[in-house]
C-alpha positions in Angstrom: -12.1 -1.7 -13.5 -11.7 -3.5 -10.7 -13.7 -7.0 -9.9 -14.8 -5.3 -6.0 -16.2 -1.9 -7.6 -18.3 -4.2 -10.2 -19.8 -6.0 -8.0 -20.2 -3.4 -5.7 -22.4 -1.5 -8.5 -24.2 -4.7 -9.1 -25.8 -5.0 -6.2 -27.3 -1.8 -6.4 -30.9 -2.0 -7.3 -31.3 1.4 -9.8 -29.0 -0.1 -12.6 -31.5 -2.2 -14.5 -31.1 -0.1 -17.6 -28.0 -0.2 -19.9 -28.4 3.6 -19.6 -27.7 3.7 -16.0 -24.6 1.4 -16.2 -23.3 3.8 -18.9 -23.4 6.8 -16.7 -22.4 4.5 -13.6 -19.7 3.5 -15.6 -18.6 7.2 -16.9 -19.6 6.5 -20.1 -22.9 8.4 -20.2 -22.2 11.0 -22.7 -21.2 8.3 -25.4 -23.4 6.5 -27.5 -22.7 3.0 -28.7 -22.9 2.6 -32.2 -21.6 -0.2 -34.4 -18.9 1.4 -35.5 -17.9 2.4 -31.9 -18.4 -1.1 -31.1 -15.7 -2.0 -33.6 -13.3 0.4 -32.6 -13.5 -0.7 -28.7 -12.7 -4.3 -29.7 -9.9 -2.9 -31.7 -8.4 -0.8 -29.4 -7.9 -3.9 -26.8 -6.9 -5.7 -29.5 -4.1 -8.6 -27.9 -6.1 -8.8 -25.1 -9.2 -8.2 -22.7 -10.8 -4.4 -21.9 -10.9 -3.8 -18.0 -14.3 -4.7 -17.8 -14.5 -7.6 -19.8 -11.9 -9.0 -17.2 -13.9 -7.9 -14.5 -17.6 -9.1 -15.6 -15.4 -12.7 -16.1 -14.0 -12.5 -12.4 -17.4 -11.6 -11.0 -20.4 -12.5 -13.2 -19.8 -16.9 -12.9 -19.3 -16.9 -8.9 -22.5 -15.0 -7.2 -24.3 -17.0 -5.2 -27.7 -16.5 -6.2 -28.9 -15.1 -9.8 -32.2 -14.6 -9.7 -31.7 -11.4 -7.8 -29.7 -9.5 -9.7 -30.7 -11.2 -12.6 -32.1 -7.9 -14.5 -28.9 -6.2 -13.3 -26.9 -8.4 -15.0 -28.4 -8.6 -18.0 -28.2 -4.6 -18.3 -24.6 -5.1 -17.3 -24.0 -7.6 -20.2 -26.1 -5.2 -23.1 -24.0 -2.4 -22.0 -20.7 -4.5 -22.2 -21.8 -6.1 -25.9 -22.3 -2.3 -27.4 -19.2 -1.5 -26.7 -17.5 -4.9 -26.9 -19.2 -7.2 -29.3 -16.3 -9.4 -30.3 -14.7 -9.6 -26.7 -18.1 -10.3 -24.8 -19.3 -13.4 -27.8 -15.8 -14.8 -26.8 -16.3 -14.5 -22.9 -19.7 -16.4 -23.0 -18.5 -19.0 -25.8 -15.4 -19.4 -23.3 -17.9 -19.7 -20.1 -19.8 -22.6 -22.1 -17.3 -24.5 -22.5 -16.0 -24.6 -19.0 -17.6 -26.6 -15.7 -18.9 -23.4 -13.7 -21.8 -23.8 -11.3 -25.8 -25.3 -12.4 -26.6 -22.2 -11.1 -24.7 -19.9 -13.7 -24.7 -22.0 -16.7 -28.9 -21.8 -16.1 -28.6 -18.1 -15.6 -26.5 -17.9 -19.3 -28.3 -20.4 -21.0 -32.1 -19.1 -20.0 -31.6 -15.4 -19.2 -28.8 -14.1 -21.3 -28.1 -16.5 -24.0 -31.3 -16.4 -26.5 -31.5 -18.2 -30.0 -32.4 -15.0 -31.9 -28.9 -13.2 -30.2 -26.9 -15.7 -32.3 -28.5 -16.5 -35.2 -28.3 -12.4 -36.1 -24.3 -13.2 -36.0 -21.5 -12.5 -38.5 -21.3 -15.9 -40.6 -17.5 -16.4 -38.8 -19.3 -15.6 -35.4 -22.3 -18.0 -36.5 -19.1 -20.7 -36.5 -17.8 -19.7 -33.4 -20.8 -20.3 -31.6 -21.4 -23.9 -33.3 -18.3 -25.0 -32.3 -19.1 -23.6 -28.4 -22.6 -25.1 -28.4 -21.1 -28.2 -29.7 -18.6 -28.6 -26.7 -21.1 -27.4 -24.1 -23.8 -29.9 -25.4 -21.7 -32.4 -25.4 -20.3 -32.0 -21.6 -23.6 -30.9 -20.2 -25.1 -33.5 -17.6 -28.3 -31.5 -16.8 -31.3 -32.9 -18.9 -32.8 -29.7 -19.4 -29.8 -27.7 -19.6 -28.6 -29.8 -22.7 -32.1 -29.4 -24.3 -31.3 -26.3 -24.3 -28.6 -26.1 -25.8 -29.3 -28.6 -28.5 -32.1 -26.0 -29.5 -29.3 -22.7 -29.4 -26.8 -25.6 -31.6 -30.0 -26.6 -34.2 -30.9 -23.1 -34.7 -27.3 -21.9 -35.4 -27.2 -25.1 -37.8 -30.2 -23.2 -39.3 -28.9 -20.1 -39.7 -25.5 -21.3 -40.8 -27.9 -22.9 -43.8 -29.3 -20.1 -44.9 -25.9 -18.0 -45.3 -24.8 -20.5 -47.3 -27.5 -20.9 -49.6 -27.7 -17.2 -50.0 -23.7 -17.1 -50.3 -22.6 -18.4 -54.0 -19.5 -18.8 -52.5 -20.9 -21.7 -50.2 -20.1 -24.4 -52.6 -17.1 -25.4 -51.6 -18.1 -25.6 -48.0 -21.2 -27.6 -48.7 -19.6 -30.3 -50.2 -18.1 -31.5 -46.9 -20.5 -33.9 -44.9 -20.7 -32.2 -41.7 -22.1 -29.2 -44.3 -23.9 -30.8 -46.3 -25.7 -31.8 -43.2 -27.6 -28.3 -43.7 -29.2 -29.0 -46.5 -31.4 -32.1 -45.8 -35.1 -32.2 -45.1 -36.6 -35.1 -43.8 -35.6 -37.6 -41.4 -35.1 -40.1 -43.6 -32.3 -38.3 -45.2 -31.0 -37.4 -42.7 -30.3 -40.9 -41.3 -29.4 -41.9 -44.3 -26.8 -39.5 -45.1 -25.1 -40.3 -41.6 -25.2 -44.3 -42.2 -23.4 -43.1 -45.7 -20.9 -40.9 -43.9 -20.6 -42.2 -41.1 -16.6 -42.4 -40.5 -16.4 -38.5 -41.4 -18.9 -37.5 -39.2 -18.1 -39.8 -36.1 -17.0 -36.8 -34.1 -20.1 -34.7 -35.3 -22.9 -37.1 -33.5 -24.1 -34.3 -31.4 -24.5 -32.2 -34.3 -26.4 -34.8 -36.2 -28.6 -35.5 -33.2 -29.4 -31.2 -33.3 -30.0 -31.4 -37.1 -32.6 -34.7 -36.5 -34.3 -33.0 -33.9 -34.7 -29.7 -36.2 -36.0 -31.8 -38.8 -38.4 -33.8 -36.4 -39.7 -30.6 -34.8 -39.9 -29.3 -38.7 -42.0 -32.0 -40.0 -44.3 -32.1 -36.6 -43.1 -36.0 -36.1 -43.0 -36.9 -31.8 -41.6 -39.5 -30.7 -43.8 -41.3 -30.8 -44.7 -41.2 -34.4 -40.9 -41.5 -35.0 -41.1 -45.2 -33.5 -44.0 -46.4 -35.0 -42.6 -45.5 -38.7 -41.1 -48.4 -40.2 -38.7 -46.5 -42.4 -37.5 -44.8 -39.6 -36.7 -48.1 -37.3 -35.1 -50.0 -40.1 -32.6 -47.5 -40.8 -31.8 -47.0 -37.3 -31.7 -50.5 -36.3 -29.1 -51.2 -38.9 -27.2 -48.2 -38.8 -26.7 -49.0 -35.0 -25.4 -52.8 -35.6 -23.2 -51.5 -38.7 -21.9 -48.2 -37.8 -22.2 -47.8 -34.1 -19.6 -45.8 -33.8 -21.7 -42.8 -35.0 -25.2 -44.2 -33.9 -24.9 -45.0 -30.3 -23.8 -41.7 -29.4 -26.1 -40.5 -32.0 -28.9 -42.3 -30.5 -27.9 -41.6 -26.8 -27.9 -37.4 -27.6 -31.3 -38.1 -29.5 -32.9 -39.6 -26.4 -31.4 -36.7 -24.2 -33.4 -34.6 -26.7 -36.4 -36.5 -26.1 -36.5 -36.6 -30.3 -37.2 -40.0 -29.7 -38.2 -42.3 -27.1 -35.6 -44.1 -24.7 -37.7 -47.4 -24.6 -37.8 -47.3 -27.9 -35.5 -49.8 -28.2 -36.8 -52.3 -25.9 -39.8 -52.8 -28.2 -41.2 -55.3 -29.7 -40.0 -53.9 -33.3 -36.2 -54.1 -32.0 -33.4 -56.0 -33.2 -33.4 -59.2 -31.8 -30.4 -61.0 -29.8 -30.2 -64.1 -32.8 -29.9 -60.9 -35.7 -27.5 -58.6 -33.9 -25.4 -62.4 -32.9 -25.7 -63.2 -36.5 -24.5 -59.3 -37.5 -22.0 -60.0 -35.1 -20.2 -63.0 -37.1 -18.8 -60.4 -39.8 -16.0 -57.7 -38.8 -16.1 -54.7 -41.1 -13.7 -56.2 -43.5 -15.9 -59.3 -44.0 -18.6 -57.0 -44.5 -16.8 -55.4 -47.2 -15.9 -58.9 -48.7 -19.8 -59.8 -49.5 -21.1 -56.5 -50.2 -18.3 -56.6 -52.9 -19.0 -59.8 -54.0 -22.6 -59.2 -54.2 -21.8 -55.9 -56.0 -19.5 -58.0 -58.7 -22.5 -60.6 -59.1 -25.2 -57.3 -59.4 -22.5 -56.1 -62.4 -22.4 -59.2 -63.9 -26.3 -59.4 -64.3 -26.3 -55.8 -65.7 -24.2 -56.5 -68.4 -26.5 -59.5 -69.1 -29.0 -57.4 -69.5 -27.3 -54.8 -71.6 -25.9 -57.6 -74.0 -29.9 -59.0 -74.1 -29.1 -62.0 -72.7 -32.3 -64.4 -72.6 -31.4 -66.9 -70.3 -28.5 -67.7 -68.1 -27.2 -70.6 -67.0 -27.1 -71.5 -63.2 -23.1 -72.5 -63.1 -22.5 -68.6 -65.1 -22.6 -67.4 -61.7 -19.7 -69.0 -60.6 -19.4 -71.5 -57.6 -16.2 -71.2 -54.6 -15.7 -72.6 -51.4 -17.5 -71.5 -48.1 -15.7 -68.2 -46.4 -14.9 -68.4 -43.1 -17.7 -65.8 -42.2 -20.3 -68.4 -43.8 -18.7 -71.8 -42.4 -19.5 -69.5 -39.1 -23.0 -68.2 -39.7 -24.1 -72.1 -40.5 -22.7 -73.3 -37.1 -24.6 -70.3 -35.8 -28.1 -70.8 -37.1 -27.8 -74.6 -36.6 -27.6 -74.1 -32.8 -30.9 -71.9 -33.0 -34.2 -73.7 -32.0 -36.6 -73.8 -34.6 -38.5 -71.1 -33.3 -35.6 -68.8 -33.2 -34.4 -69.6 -36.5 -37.9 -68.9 -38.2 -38.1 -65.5 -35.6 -34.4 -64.8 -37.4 -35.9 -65.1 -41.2 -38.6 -63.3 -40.4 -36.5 -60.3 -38.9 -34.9 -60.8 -42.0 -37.8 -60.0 -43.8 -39.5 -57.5 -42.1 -36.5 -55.2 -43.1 -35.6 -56.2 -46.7 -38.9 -55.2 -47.5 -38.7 -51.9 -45.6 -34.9 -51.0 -46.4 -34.2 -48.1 -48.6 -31.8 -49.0 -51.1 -28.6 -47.7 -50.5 -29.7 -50.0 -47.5 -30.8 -52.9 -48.9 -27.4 -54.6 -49.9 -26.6 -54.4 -46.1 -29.4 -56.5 -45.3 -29.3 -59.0 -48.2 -25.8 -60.3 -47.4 -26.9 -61.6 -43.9 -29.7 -63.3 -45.6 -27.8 -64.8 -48.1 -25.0 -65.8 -45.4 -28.1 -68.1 -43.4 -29.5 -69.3 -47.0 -27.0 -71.1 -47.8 -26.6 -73.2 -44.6 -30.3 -73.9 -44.9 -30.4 -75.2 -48.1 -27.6 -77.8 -47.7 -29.1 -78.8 -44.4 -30.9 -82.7 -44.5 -33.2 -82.1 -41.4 -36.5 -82.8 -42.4 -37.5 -79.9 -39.5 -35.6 -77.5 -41.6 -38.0 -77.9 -44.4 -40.8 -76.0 -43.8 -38.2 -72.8 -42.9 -36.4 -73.4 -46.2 -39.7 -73.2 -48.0 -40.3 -69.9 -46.3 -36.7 -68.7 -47.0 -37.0 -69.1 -50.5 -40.5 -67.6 -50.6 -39.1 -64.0 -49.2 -36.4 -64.7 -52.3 -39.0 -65.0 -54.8 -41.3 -62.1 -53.1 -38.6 -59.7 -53.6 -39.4 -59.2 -57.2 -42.7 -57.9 -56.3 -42.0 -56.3 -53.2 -38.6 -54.2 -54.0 -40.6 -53.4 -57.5 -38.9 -50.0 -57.0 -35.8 -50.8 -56.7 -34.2 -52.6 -59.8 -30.7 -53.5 -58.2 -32.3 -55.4 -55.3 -34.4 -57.3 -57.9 -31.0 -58.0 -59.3 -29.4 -59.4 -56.3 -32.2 -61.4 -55.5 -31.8 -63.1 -59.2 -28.0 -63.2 -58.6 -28.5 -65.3 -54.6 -31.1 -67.8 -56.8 -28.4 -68.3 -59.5 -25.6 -68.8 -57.3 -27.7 -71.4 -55.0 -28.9 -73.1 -57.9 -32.2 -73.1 -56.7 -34.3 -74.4 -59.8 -32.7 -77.5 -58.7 -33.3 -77.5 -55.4 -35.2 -80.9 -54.3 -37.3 -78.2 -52.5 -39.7 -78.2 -55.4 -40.5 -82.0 -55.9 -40.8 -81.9 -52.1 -43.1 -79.0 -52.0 -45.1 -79.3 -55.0 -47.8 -76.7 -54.9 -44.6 -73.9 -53.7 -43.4 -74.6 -56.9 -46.5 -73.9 -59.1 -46.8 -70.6 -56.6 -43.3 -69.3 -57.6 -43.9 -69.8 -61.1 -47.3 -68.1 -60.7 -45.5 -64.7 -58.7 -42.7 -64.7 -61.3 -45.1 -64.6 -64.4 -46.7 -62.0 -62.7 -43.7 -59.7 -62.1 -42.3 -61.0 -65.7 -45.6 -59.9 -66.8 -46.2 -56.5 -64.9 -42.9 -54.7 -64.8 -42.7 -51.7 -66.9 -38.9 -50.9 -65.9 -36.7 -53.1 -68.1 -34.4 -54.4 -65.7 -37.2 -55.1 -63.2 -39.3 -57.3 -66.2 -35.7 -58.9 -67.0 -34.9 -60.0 -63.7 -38.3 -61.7 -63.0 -38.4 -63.4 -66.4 -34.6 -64.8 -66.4 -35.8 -65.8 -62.4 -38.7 -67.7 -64.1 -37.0 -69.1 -66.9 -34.7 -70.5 -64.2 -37.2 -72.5 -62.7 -38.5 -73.5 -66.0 -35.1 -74.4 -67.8 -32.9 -75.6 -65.3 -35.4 -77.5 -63.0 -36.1 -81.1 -62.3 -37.8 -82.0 -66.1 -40.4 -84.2 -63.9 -42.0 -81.1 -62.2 -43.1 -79.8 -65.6 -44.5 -82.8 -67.0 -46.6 -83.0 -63.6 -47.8 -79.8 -63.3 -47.9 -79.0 -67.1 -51.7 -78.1 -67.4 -51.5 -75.6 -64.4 -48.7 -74.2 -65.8 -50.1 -73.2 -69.4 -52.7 -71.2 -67.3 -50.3 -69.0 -65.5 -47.6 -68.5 -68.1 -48.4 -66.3 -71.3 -47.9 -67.6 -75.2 -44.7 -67.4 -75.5 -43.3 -69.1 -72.7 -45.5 -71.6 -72.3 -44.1 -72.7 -76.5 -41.0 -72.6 -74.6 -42.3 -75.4 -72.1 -43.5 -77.0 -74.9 -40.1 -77.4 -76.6 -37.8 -78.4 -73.4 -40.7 -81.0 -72.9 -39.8 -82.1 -76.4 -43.6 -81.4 -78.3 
């Protein structure tokens, strides 16, 4: 068929029916079945059917749509019962090239509907994925890539549920981009993507879809998205440590209106003194402490396996200052007070709120300003030190559900030798505190490691602490300790 007798026939008003094309079209006396439908893409097998070719010569460049809009959409019925295959490829192919706002509304809110392609084939069901993907990606028009986000998430959906009715979908589940399908929440989501985040650095469009499905799924708005703490903590950090997945992430998540674009101008946002000191370690020196803190959190399990009752401060090991740390003690001594105490609080906020594949992440940039602050003289510095320390000795209470964070808190207090930290004889009633909180968690814990790590914590800063402090504070301390470690007292003090 020629492009000038198509279009000629489309502008006549009576063909609104795919009926009346058939018999406009000659094809009257046939009728379209599925297995006809096969047999018409075969028979143009190697190439296009005349009126595929024509419908793509004609259909992109009318000027106005809304006008023959019912036509059209006749025309492209007709064309999909006799050519299934070949018409899915022409609109996948018109997707994913720059026609006209005007046609790529008409294909995306007249023709192209979410229920015509999640009924696809499970290789057609790919097809249009990877066509969404493209044409989500390229769209500029807000509305237009909603759209399309929606048509990608639902064929994200229905790809899901092939392959957990397929037993054969094993093997492609256990690829990330896959494996994307099958999470649930939000959470999980972002936390799969922080774990995976160098594999799916080219799918951020498709994980933006799949958090917006999830969102829309477990009735969470914007709003409620940025006032969840669990939410903003993995976000923040997953932006500073693997942006190359999050900011595009973010920016397509935004587009989506999933969450909020001031979102990050809030007053729960990273400030410019973390993301500076995040900034002081490349990815390979971020590799360097989470390995060393991972060697110190083995070392403390097999403590623990072996029963170990007490360990000694210098067990831990003592090295010279990295480059990264030499840096991030220039950094925070050039911070005023007030940003300094705003930086340990950050600090906080999110070690208390990390989940714990997250946590490590968070501790090593703690531990990289601890160290400076100990070792600082400057009387100013004291008060900060004493709150430092106290968000050390918190986390055995506060990360109670995590074990391994308990453990790296116990590994930063051996390797800073803290019990004999001149904070204590300077701070006197902090150190009857700490005691006090340790017992507690000593006392409390019904998870072994947990109970193990609080009491070796609080036999550090019975055993290897200044002798003096016990003597003083002796009679406060036989309240707050039980039997058995208080006769331990007793025998360092020599009774």
């Amino acid at each position: 068929m020629r492009k000038e007798a198509l279009l000629s026939l489309l502008l006549r008003d009576e063909l609104e029916t795919v009926g009346a094309w058939a018999a406009a079209l000659g094809r009257g006396d046939r009728h379209s079945t599925a297995a006809d439908a096969v047999a018409s893409d075969e028979e143009e097998e190697g190439g296009r059917a005349p009126l595929i070719t024509a419908i793509d010569e004609v259909v992109p460049y009318l000027p106005d749509y809304s006008a023959v809009s019912t036509e059209l959409k006749a025309l492209m019925s007709y064309a999909e019962e006799a050519y299934s295959n070949q018409v899915n490829r022409l609109v996948q192919g018109w997707l994913q090239r720059p026609h006209s706002v005007h046609f790529r509304r008409w294909v995306l809110r007249d023709w192209l509907k979410c229920s015509h392609l999640t009924s696809a084939e499970p290789a057609a069901l790919v097809q249009w994925r990877l066509a969404l993907f493209v044409a989500a990606t390229d769209e500029t028009v807000k509305p237009l890539k909603r759209t399309l986000l929606e048509c990608l998430s639902a064929v994200n959906e229905a790809v899901e549920a092939r392959f957990q009715e397929d037993e054969d979908g094993d093997v492609a589940s256990k690829t990330p981009s896959a494996a994307l399908q099958s999470l649930e929440t939000v959470e999980a989501l972002l936390d799969f993507c922080f774990l995976h985040a160098e594999q799916l650095a080219s799918c951020s469009l498709l994980c933006a879809a799949k958090l917006h499905a999830l969102a829309r799924r477990t009735q969470r708005s914007a709003v409620k998205l940025a006032e969840d703490d669990g939410v903003l903590v993995r976000v923040r950090w997953s932006l500073m440590l693997k942006p190359v997945l999050f900011k595009p992430l973010l920016r397509h998540a935004i587009a989506l209106k999933t969450v909020s674009g001031n979102m990050t101008a809030g007053q729960l946002w990273t400030s410019d003194e973390l993301a500076g000191l995040v900034g002081l370690a490349d990815a390979d020196g971020q590799v360097t402490m989470l390995e060393e803190l991972s060697a110190s959190r083995l070392a403390l399990e097999r403590a623990f396996t072996f029963g170990a009752e007490h360990i000694h401060s210098s067990a831990s090991g003592t090295r010279g200052r990295s480059v990264v740390e030499a840096a991030a003690g220039k950094y925070v001594e050039a911070l005023p007070a007030e940003k300094r105490a705003s930086l340990f609080a950050e600090l906080e906020r999110d070690l208390d709120e990390a989940p714990p594949h997250l946590f490590p992440h968070i501790f090593v940039f703690f531990k990289l300003i601890l160290s400076p602050m100990l070792s600082s003289s400057s009387r100013e510095n004291q008060g900060l030190i004493v709150k430092a320390v106290n968000i050390l000795i918190a986390l055995f209470h506060r990360r109670s559900h995590d074990a391994e964070s308990c453990l790296d808190a116990l590994g930063l207090l051996l390797r800073q030798s803290l019990a004999a930290s001149p904070i204590w004889s300077n701070n006197p009633p902090f150190y009857v505190q700490a005691i006090e909180s340790l017992s507690e968690a000593a006392t409390l814990q019904v998870e072994p490691t947990l109970k193990w790590a609080a009491r070796m914590a609080l036999y550090q800063l019975l055993f290897e602490c200044d002798v003096q402090l016990l003597h003083r504070y002796r009679s406060n301390l036989s309240k707050l300790l039980p039997p058995r470690t208080t006769r331990l007292v007793s025998i360092r003090l020599g009774n």
